[in-house]
C-alpha positions in Angstrom: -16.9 16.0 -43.2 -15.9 15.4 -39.7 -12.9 16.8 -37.8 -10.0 14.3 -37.2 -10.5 13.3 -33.2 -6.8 14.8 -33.0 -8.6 18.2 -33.5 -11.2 18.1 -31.6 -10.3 19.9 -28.2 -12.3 17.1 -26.3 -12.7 14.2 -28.8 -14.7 12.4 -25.7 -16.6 15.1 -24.7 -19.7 12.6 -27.0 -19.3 9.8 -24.6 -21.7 9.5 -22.0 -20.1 7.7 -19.0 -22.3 7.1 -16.5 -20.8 6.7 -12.3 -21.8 3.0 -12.4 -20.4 2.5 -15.5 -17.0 4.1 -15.0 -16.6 1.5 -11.9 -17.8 -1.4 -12.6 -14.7 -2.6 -11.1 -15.7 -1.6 -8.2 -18.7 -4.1 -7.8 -16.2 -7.1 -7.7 -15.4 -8.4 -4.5 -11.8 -9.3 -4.9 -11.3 -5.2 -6.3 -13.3 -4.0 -3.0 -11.0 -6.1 -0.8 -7.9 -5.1 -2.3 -9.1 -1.7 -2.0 -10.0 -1.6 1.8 -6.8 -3.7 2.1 -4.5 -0.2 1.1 -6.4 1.9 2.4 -5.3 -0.3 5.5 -2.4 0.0 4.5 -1.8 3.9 3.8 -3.9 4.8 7.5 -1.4 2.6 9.0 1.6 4.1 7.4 0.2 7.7 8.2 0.3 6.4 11.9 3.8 5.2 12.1 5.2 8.1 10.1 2.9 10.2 12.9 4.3 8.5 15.8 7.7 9.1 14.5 7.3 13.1 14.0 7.5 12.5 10.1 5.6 14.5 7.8 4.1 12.7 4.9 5.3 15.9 3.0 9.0 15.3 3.6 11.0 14.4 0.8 12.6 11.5 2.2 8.9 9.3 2.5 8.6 8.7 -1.2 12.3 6.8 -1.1 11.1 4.9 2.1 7.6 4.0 0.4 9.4 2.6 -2.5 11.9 0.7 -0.6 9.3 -0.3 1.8 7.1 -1.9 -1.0 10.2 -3.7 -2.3 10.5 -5.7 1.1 6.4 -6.0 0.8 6.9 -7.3 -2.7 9.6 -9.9 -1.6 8.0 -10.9 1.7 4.1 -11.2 0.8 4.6 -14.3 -1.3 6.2 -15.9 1.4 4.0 -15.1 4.5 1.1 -16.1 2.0 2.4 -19.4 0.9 2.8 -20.2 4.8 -0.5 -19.6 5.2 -0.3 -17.5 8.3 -3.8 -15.8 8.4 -6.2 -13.7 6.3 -4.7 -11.6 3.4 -6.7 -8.2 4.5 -5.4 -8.4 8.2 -1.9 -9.9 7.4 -1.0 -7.0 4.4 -1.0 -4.2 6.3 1.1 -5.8 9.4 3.8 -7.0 6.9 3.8 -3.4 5.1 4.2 -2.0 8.3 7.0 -4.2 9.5 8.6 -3.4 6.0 8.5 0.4 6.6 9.7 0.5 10.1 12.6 -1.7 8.7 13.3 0.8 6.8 13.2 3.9 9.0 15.3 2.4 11.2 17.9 1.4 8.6 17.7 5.3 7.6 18.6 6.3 10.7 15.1 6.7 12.2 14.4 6.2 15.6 11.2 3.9 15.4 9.5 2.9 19.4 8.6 -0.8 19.5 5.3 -0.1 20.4 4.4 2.0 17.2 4.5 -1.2 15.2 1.9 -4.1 15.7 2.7 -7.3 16.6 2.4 -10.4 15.2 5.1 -13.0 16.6 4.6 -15.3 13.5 4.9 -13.2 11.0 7.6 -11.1 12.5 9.9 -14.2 13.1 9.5 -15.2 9.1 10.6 -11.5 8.1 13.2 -11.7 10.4 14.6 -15.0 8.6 13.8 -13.6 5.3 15.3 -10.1 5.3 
């Protein structure tokens, strides 16, 4: 009689999962890209917290992140069906933009130069938000 898996104290301690085979996602393309595209996105949000004396550990980043992704969410559709350049370079400029938007509307004093430019994509956000 076997033991219900509820029982068991690792019911998938049986499987055999081999590295390959627990990411096979990983071997297509689309998956790598958006994969290098946030991590793109993260280092570059590491900087501008940096250049701003924020620690990644204070409390107030998560709110940011999440508000930050909202204006991404809103604004990405937009700068993409404008077709203003490559997905993997353009992602992490408008993420960017979106976070310093925030910082500053939180009271955070954010230098012009610690944001990249991009005078195309800066003058649609501006429109849009």
């Amino acid at each position: 009689m076997s033991v219900p898996l509820c029982i068991r104290a690792n019911p998938w301690a049986d499987l055999e999962v081999s590295e390959a085979v627990a990411d096979e996602w990983g071997q297509d393309p689309s998956v790598r890209l958006m994969r290098k595209v946030f991590e793109s996105m993260e280092a570059a949000q590491k900087l501008l917290l940096e250049e701003v004396g924020v620690s990644t550990f204070d409390q107030r980043v998560r709110g940011w992140r999440e508000k930050a992704r909202d204006c991404f969410e809103r604004s990405w559709p937009v700068v993409m069906d404008r077709g203003l350049g490559a997905a993997e370079d353009l992602a992490t400029h408008v993420y960017v933009r979106c976070l310093a938007r925030v910082l500053v509307s939180e009271g955070v004093k954010v230098p012009a130069d610690a944001v990249p430019m991009n005078d195309k994509v800066d003058r649609l956000l501006e429109d849009m938000l």
